[in-house]
C-alpha positions as CSV (number, residue, x, y, z in Angstrom):
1,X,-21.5,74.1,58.8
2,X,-24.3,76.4,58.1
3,X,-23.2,80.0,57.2
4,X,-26.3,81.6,58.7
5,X,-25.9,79.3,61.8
6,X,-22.3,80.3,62.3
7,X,-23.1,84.3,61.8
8,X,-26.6,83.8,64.2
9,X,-23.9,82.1,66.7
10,X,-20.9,84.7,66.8
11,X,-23.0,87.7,66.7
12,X,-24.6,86.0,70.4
13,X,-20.8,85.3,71.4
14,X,-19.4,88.8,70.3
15,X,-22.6,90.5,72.5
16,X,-21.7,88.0,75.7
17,X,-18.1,88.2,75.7
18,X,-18.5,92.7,75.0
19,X,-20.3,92.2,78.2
20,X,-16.9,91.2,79.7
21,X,-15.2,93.7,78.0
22,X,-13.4,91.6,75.2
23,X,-13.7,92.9,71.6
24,X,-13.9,89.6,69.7
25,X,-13.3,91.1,66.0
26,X,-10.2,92.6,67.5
27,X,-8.9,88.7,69.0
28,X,-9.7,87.3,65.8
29,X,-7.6,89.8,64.2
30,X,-5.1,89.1,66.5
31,X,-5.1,85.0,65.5
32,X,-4.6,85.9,62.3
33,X,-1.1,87.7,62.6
34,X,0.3,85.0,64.8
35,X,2.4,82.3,62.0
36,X,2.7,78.8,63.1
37,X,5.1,76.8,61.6
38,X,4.0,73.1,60.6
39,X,6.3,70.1,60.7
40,X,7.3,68.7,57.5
41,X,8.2,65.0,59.3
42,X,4.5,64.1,60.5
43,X,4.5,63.5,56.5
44,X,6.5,60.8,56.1
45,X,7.4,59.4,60.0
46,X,10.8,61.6,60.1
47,X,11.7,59.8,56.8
48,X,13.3,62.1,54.7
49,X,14.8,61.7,51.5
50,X,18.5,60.6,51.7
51,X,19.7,57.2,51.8
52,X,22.5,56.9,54.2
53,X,22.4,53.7,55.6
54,X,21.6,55.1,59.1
55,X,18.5,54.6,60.8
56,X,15.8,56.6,63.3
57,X,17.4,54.2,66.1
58,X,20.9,56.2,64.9
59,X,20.2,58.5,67.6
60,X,17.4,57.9,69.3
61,X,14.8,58.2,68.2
62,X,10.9,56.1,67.1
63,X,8.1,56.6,65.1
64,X,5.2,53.7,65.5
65,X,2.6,52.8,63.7
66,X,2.3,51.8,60.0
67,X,-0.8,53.7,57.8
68,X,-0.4,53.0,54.4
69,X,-0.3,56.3,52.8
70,X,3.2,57.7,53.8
71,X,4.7,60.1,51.6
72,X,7.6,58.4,49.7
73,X,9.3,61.5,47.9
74,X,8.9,65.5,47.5
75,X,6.1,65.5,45.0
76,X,4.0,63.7,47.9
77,X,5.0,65.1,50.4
78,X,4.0,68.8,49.4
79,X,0.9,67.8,48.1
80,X,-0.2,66.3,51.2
81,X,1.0,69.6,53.3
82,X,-0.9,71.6,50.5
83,X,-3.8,69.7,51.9
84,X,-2.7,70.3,55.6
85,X,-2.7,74.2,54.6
86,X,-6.3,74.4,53.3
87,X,-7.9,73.0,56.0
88,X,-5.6,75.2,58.5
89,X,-6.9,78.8,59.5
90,X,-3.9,81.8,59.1
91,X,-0.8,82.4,58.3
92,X,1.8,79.8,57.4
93,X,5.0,78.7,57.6
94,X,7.0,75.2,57.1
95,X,9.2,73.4,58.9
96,X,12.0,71.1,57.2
97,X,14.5,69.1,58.6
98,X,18.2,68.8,56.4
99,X,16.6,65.2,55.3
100,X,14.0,66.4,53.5
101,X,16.4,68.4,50.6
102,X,15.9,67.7,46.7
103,X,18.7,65.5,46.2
104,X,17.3,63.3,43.1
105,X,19.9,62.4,41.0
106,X,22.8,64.7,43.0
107,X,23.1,62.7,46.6
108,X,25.1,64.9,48.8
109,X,26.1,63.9,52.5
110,X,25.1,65.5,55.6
111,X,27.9,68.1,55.6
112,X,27.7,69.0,51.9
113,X,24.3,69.8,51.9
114,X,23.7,73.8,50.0
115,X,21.1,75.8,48.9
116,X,20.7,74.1,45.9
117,X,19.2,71.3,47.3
118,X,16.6,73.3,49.4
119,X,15.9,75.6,46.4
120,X,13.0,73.8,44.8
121,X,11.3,74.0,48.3
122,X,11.9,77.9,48.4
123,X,10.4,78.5,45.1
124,X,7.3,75.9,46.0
125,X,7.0,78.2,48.8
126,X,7.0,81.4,47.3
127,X,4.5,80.0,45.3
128,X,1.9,80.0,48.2
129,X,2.8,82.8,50.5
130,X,4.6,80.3,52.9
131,X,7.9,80.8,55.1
132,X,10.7,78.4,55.9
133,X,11.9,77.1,58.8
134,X,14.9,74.3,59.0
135,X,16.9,72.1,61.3
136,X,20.2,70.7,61.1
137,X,19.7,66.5,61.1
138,X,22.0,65.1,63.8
139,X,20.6,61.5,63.9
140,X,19.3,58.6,62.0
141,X,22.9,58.3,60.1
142,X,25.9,56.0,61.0
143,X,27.8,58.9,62.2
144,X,24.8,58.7,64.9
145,X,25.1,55.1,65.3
146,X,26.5,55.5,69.4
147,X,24.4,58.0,70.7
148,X,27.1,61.2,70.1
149,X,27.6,64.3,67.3
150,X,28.9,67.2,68.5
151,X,30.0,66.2,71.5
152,X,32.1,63.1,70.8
153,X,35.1,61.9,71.8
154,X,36.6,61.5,68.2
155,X,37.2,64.7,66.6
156,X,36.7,63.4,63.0
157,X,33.1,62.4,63.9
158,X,32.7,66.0,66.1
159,X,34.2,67.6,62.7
160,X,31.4,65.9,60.8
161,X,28.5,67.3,62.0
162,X,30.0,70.9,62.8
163,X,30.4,70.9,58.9
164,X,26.7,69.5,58.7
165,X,25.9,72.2,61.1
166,X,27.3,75.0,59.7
167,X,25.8,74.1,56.2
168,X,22.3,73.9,57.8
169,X,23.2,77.5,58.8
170,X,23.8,78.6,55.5
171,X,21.2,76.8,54.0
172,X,19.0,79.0,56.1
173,X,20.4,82.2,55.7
174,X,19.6,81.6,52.3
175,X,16.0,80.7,52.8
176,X,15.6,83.5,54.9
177,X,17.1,85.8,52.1
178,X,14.8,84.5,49.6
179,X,11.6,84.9,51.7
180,X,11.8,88.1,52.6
181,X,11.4,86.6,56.6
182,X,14.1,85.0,58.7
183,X,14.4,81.5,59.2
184,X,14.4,79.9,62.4
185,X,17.3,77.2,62.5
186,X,16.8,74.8,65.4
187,X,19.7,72.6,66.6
188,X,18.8,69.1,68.7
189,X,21.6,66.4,68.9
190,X,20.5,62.8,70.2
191,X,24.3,63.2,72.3
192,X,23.7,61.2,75.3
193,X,24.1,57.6,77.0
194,X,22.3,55.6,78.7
195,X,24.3,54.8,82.4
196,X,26.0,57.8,83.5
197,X,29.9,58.5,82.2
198,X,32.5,59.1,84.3
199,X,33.7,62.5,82.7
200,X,30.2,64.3,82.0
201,X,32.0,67.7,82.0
202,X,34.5,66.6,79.0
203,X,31.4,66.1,76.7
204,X,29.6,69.2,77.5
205,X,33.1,70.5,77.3
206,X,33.3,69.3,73.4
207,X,29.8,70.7,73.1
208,X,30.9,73.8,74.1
209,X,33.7,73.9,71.5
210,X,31.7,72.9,68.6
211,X,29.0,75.3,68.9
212,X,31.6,78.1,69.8
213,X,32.7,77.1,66.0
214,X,29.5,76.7,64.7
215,X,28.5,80.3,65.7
216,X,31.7,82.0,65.4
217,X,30.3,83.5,61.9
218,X,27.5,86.0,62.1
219,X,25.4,85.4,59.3
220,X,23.1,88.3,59.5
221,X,19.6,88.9,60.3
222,X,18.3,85.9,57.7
223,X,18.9,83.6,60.1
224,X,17.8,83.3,63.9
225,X,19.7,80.2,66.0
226,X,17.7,78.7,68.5
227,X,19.4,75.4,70.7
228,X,16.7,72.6,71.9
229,X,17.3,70.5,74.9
230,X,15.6,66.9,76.1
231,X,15.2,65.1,79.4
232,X,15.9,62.2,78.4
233,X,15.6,59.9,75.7
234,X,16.3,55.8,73.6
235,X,19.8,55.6,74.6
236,X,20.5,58.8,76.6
237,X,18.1,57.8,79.8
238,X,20.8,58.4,82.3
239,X,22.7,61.3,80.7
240,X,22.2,63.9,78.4
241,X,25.1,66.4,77.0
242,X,22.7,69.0,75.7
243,X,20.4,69.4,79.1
244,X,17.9,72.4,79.9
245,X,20.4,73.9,82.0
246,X,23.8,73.3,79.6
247,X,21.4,74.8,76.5
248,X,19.6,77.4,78.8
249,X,23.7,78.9,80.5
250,X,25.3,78.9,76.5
251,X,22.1,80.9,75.2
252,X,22.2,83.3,77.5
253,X,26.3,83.8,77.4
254,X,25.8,84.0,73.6
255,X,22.2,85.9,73.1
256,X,20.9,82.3,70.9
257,X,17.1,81.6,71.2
258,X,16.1,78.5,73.2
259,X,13.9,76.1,72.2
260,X,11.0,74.9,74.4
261,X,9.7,71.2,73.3
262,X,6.6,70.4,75.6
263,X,7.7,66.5,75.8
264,X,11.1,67.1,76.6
265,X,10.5,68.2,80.2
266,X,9.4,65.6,83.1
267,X,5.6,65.4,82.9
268,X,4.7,67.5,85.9
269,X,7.1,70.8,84.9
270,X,5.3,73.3,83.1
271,X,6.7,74.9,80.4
272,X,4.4,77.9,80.4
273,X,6.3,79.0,83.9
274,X,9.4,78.9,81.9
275,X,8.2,81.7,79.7
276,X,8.0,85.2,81.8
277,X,11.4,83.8,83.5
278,X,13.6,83.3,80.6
279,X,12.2,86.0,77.9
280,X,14.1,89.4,80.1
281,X,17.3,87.2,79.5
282,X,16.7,86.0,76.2
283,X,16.1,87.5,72.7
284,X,13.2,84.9,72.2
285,X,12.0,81.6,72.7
286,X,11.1,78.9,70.5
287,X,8.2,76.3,71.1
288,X,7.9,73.0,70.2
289,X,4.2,71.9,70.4
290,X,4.2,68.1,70.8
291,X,2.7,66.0,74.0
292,X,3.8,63.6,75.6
293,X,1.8,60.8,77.3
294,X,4.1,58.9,80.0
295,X,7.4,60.0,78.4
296,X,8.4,61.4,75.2
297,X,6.2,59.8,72.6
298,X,5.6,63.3,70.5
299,X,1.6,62.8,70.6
300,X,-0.6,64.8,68.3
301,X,-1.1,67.9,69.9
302,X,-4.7,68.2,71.5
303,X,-6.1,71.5,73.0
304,X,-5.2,70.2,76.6
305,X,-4.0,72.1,80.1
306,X,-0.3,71.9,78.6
307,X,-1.8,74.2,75.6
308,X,-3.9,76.6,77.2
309,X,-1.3,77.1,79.5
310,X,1.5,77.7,77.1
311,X,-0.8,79.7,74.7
312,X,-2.4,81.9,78.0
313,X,1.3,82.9,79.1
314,X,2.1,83.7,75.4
315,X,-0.4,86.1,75.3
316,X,-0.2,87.2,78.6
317,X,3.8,88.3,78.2
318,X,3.0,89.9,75.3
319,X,5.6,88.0,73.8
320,X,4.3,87.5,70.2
321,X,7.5,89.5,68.8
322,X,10.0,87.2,70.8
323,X,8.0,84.1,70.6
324,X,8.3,80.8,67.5
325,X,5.4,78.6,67.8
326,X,6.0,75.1,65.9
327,X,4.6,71.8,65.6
328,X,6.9,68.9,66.5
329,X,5.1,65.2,66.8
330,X,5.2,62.0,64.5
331,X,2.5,59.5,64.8
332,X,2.4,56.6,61.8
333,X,-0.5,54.5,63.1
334,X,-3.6,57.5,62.1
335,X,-4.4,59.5,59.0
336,X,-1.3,61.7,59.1
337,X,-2.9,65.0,57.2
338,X,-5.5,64.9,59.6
339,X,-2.9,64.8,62.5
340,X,-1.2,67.7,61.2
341,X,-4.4,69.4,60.9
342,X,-5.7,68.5,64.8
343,X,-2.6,69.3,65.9
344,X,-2.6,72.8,64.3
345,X,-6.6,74.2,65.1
346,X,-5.5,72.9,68.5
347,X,-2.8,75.2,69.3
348,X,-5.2,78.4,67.3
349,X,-8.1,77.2,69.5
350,X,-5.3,77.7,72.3
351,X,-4.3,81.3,71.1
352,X,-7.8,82.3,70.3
353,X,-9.0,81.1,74.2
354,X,-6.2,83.1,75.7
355,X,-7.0,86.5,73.4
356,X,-10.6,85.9,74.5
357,X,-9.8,86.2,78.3
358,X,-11.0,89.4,80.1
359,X,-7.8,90.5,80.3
360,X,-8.4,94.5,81.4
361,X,-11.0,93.3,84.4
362,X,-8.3,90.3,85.5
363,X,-5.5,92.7,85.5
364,X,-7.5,95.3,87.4
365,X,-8.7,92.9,90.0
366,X,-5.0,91.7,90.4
367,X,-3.7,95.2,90.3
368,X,-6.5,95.6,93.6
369,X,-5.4,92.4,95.2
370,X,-8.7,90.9,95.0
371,X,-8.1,87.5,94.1
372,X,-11.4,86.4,94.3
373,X,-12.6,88.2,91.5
374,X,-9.6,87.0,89.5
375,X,-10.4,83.8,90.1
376,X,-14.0,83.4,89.1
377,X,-13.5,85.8,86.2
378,X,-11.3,83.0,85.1
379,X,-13.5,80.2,85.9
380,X,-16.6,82.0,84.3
381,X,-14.5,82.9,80.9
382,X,-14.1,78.5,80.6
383,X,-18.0,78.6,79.7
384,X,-18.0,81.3,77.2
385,X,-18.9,80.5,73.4
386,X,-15.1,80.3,72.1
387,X,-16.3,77.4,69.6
388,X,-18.7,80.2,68.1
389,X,-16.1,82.7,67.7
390,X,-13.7,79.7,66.3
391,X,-15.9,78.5,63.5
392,X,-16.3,82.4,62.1
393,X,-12.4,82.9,62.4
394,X,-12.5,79.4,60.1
395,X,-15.5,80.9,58.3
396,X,-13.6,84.3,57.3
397,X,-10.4,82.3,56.9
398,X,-12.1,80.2,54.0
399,X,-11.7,76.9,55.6
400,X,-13.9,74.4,56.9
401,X,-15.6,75.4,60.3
402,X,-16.7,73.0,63.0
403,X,-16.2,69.3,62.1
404,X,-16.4,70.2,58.2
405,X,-12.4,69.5,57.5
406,X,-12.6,65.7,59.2
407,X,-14.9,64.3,56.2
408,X,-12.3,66.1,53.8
409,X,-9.1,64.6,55.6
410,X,-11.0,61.4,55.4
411,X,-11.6,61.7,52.1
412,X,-8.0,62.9,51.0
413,X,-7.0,59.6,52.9
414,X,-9.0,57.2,50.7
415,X,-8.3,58.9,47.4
416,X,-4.8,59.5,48.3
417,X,-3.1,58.4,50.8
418,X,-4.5,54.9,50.7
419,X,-3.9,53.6,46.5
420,X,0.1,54.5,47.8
421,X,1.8,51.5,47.4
């Protein structure tokens, strides 16, 4: 886009929305202090770089769709997400899952994973002013293979992945260590069945146990444990172990962080009510920014009602300190930089359209119980230029305003993406 055009536009959209009361400069200041962490798996359709002999149905999960240009090893990989970050406005921070460790030419299994492994990813991002993120791998391995981790029946298999757990833990201590900022270790398990057990309360039981173990060390501020829950999902349709409620009752009791996936809830519960009733029990809450389209399909993120809902009650908590905004989707049938980068402006676009509300004039016709006023305030504030103060964010960001970054996604694709064979 046009330089002058963009400057002619925002200095029209700072002088409308002053007339409301909202100091754009100071919301656009605000964007750029809030990290979102991107989701290594989009990369390479949650294939990671072990070869176990397990597969994404080893625990329920699917990735569809089949776009040449996947990223076979590291090397790719990070120079596709290199790409991802320049076309991204802000701060950044990356999201790996266990399966994605260095482990050319020194194969280690789940629960012998270390530092070592994950060390060539630190330095890469220390390189370029990037954080870590990381998540234990509870699926897509034979230990998987019926549906249960953590919470199954035989103990050797339950001992397996506490081991794999607790090494995840330390492999993120260390990152956090390194990078001078405390990574955010997520824990989802695929434990579930699909027609209901008779016993439901022995597995959650087990589940129980093991994370009583798993925890049972306090490794320090490096590290902050957040537990992730599902509906439902391939193989766990009737019952799942690790429900809302189970995940929601343990964090509490033990002061972990929950994590808040937008397509692991039934389609018609919002998540963004979730948020003012959990943070005064919790010491902060972890989203998962995916969407969901029938069930659980982890669609790219678009800037939809789910979004500006989420991103609205964010900001309107004031619950930046105690909140961990992530990207979680896979799709393999479209241009996958480009879904990481849609994905990403959509959930900023989100941020920036809730810092851009009238907040002061909404809180004061609340605070006089006129809800009138509250309500076409609200209305009015969906037709204000947010795309004019968006492209200058991108603008003094030093990446592509306005359509700009599709023709250079595209591009990448072609030169890249497609000649990998």
């Amino acid at each position: 886009m046009n330089s002058a055009r963009i400057q002619k536009s925002y200095l029209s959209a700072r002088e409308a929305y002053a007339e409301l009361g909202v100091d754009t400069d100071k919301a656009m200041a605000a964007l750029a202090e809030i990290p979102l962490s991107l989701h290594c798996w989009q990369g390479d359709d949650v294939g990671g770089f072990e070869n176990t002999g397990g597969s994404l149905q080893d625990g329920g999960l699917q990735v569809t769709g089949n776009r040449p240009g996947k990223a076979r090893d590291i090397d790719e990989l990070r120079l596709d997400l290199e790409k991802a970050f320049s076309l991204i406005p802000g701060p950044h921070r990356l999201n790996l899952h266990a399966i994605y460790g260095d482990f050319r030419g020194r194969p280690a299994e789940r629960d012998e994973i270390a530092p070592d492994h994950f060390r060539g990813w630190v330095d890469w991002a220390r390189e370029r002013g990037l954080k870590l993120d990381f998540n234990a791998t509870c699926f897509a391995h034979p230990m998987a293979a019926d549906g249960f981790t953590l919470s199954h029946p035989d103990k050797s298999v339950r001992r397996f992945w506490i081991d794999h757990v607790k090494a995840c833990r330390r492999v993120s201590v260390f990152m956090g260590r390194e990078l001078k900022s405390p990574c955010l270790h997520n824990l989802w398990i695929p434990d579930g069945s699909k027609e209901t057990p008779v016993d439901r309360a022995a597995y959650r039981g087990r589940l129980s146990e093991a994370l009583d173990e798993i925890f049972a060390v306090d490794l320090g501020t490096a590290i902050r444990d957040s537990l992730e829950s599902k509906l439902f999902g391939i193989g766990s349709e009737s019952f799942v172990v690790g429900s809302h409620e189970f995940y929601l009752a343990y964090a509490v009791a033990k002061q972990k962080l929950v994590c808040l996936d937008l397509g692991h809830f039934h389609p018609t519960e919002s998540v963004a009510d979730k948020i003012s009733a959990l943070l005064p029990f919790l010491p902060g809450l972890v989203f998962h920014l995916s969407r969901g389209v029938r069930w659980d399909s982890d669609h790219v993120v678009v800037l939809d009602d789910s979004i500006l809902a989420l991103t609205e009650e964010i900001i309107r908590c004031r619950a930046l300190d105690k909140s961990h905004v992530a990207l979680d989707y896979f799709d393999g049938g479209i241009n996958r930089v480009g879904a990481w980068v849609t994905g990403a402006r959509a959930v900023q676009k989100g941020l920036l359209a809730a810092l851009l509300l009238p907040e002061d004039k909404l809180r004061q016709a609340e605070a006089a119980g006129d809800a009138f006023q509250r309500l076409a305030l609200r209305e009015e504030a969906k037709a204000m230029p947010a795309g004019a103060v968006w492209d200058a964010y991108c603008e003094k960001a030093a990446v592509p305003a306005g359509t700009d970054w599709i023709a250079e996604a595209v591009g990448y694709e072609k030169d890249v993406l497609a000649v990998r064979r």
